[in-house]
N, C-alpha and C positions, 0 to 999 in steps of 0.2 A: 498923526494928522495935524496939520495947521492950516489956518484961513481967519481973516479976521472976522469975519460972519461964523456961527454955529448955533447951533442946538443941541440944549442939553436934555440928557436923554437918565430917565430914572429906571434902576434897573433890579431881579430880584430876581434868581436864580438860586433853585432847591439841588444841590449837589447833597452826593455820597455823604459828605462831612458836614454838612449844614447848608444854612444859605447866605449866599451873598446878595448884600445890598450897597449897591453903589449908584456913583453919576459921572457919565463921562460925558462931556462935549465935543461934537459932532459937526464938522464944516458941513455947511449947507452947499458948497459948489461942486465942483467938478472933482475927482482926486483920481489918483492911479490905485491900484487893487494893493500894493505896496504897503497903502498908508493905514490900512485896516491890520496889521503886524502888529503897533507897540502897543492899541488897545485891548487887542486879543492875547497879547501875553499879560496886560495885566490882569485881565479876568481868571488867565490859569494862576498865575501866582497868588491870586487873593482866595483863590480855590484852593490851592497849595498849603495857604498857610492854615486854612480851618483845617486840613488834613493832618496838619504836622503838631496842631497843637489837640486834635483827637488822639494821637499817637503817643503824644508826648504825657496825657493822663492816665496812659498805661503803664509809664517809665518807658518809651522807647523814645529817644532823641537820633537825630539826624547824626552822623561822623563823620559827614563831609565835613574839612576844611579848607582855609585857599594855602594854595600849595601841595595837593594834595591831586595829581592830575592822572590818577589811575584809569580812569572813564576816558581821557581826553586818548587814547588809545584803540579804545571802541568806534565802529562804524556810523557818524549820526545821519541820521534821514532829515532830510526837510522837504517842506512845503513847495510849490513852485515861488508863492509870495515871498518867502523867507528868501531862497535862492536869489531872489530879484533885490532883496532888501541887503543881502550880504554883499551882493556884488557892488552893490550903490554904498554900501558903507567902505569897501575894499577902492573904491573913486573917491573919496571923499580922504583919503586919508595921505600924506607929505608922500613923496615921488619916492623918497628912500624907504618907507614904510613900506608902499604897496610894492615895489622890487624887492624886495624881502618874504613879502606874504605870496608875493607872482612866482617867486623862483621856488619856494615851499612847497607850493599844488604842482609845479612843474615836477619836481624832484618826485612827489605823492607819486604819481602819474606815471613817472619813468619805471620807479621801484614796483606799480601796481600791474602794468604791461609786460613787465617780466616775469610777475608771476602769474600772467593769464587772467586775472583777476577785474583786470579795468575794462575789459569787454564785457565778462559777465554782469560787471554793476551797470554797464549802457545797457545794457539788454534788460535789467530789470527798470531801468531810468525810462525807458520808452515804451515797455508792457504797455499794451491795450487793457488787458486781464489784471488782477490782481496777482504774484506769484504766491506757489504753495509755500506753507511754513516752510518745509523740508527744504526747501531750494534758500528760501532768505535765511534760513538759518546756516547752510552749510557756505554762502557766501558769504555771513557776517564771521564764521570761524575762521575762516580760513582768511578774513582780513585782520580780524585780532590777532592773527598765531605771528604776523608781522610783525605787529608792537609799532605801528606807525603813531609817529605823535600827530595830532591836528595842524594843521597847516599856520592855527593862530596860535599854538603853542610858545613861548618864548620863556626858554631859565624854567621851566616848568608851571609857567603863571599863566592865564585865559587874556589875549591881547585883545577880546572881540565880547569881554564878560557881559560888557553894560547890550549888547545888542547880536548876545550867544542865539543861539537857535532856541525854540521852545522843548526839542527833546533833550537838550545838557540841562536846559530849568529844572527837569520835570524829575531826572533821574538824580533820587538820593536814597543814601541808605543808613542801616543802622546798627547794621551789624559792623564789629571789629573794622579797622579799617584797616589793618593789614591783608585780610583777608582779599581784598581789592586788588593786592599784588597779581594776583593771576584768577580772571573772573570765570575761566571756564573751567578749572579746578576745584573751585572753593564756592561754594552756597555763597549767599548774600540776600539779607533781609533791608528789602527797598518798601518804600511808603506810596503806595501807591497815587497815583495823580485823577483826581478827582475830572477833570476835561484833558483830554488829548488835544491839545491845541493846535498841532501840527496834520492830525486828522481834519478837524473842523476845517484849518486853511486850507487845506487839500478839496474838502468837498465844496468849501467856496468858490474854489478855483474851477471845479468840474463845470458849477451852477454857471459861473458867468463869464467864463468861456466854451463850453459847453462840450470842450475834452474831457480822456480819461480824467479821474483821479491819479495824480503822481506822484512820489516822494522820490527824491532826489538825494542819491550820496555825496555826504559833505565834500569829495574830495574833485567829482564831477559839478558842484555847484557853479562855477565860476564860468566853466565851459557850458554848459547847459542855459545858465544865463543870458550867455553873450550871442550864444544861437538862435534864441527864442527871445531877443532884445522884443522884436516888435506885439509881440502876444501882449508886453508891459507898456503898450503906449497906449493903452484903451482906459477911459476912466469912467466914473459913476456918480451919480450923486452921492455926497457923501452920506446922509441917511438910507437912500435906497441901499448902500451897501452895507451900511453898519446893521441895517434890518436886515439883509440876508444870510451875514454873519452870525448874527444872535440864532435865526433860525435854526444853522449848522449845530450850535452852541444846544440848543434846545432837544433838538433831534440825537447828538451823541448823549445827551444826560437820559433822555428817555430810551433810549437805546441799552445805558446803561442800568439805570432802575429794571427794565424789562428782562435784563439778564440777571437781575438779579430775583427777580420776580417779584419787584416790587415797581411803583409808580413813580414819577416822577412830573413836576409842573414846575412852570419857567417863569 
C-alpha cells in the first residue's frame, strides 16, 4: 500500500507460536484490494518466524535453501488478490522478461491440456463449493508426477521470490533435503504456518466482493486474471479494508485455537 496520507494502525495477535506485536501504516484513501497483499504477507512471515524459532528450540531448523527448487514443482494455489498482484508484477516487468515468463504459462498450458489436466484445475478454479480432499488431492498428484517447473523458475532460482505467493512462504521443511527429490514418495517434516495467508485473502475476497471463496492454480493465474480484470477495479478505504483483513486474520486464528481446543484472542 502507498498514499502519502496513512494511519498507523498497532497491532497484537495471539498465534500458535506466540504473539505478534507490530505497526503498520495504512493509506487513509481509496486503494484496490491488491494493496492489502504485501501487508498480509508480512504478518504471516512475522508469524512464520515465532514458529521457526519454536521449532528451532527443539533442534529442528528449516533445510530449505536458495537453489534448492524441489517445491517449485508442486502445484501452488493462490488467492484471487495474489493472482491480480502477480499479474501486475508480470506488467510491470522489461518486454523481454515478461515474453519469457508469457511463453512459460503458455508452454505450462499446452503441456497441462494434453494431459487433460488444465480443465480439471478450471473446474476446481470456478467451484461454487469447496472441492473434496479426494479430488484436490488426486489433481495435485497427477500435476506433480509431471515435474512442471513454475513458470518463474529460471537456472533453478525464484524470478518472482521478493513477491512469491504466500503458500511457497509458508511451505518449509526440515527434514533431509534430499528427501524433497520426490515428495510423494518420501515423508517430509514441514513447520507448520501459524496463519494461512492465502486462506485469509481468499475469505477477504469472498467478504468484499461477495463471491465464492477461490484459490487459483499458479499456472491458471495469469488467465484467470486477465478475465476477471474488472472484479480488481473496485477499491476501499484503505483502513476499512485493512480492518476487514485483520478480521479474516482473527477468525482463521480462532478457528485454529478452536481446533485445537484451545482459545484464542486477537
Amino acid at each position: 500500500m502507498t498514499s502519502q496520507v496513512s494511519e498507523r494502525f498497532e497491532i497484537a495477535l495471539n498465534t500458535s507460536a506466540g504473539q505478534i506485536t507490530t505497526a503498520v501504516d495504512v493509506p487513509t484513501g481509496f486503494v484496490p484490494i491488491t494493496s492489502i497483499v504485501p501487508l498480509m504477507r508480512r504478518l504471516g512471515e512475522e508469524a512464520q518466524a515465532l514458529e521457526i524459532a519454536r521449532v528451532g528450540e527443539q533442534g529442528r531448523a528449516p533445510s530449505c535453501q536458495k537453489g534448492c527448487a524441489a517445491c517449485c514443482r508442486m502445484l501452488v494455489p493462490l488467492s484471487a488478490p495474489e493472482a491480480f498482484a502477480v499479474r501486475e508484477w508480470v506488467r510491470s516487468r522489461p518486454a523481454e522478461q515478461q515474453a519469457r515468463i508469457v511463453a512459460r504459462f503458455t508452454e505450462t498450458k499446452v503441456r497441462l491440456l494434453s494431459k487433460g489436466i488444465w480443465q480439471q484445475l478450471s473446474e476446481l478454479c470456478g467451484a461454487s463449493e469447496p472441492c473434496s480432499d479426494e479430488i484436490v488431492d488426486e489433481v495435485n498428484h497427477r500435476y506433480y508426477a509431471l515435474r512442471l517447473a513454475c513458470p518463474f523458475l529460471e537456472e533453478e532460482n525464484c524470478t518472482i521470490y521478493d513477491e512469491r505467493p504466500a503458500a511457497c512462504r509458508e511451505l518449509l521443511v526440515t527434514s533431509p533435503a534430499d528427501r524433497c527429490e520426490d515428495l510423494l514418495a518420501n515423508p517430509v517434516d514441514t513447520i507448520a504456518s501459524p496463519i494461512r495467508i492465502s486462506t485469509v485473502l481468499g475469505l477477504l475476497w469472498q467478504d468484499v466482493t461477495s463471491t465464492s471463496t477461490r484459490l487459483i492454480p499458479l499456472p491458471l493465474a495469469l488467465d484467470w486474471a486477465e478475465a476477471h480484470a474488472r472484479e480488481n477495479d473496485r477499491t476501499l478505504k484503505g483502513p476499512q479494508l485493512f480492518d476487514q483483513a485483520l478480521d479474516k486474520v482473527w477468525r482463521f486464528l480462532s478457528q485454529s485455537f478452536s481446533d485445537g481446543g484451545r482459545t484464542a484472542g486477537g
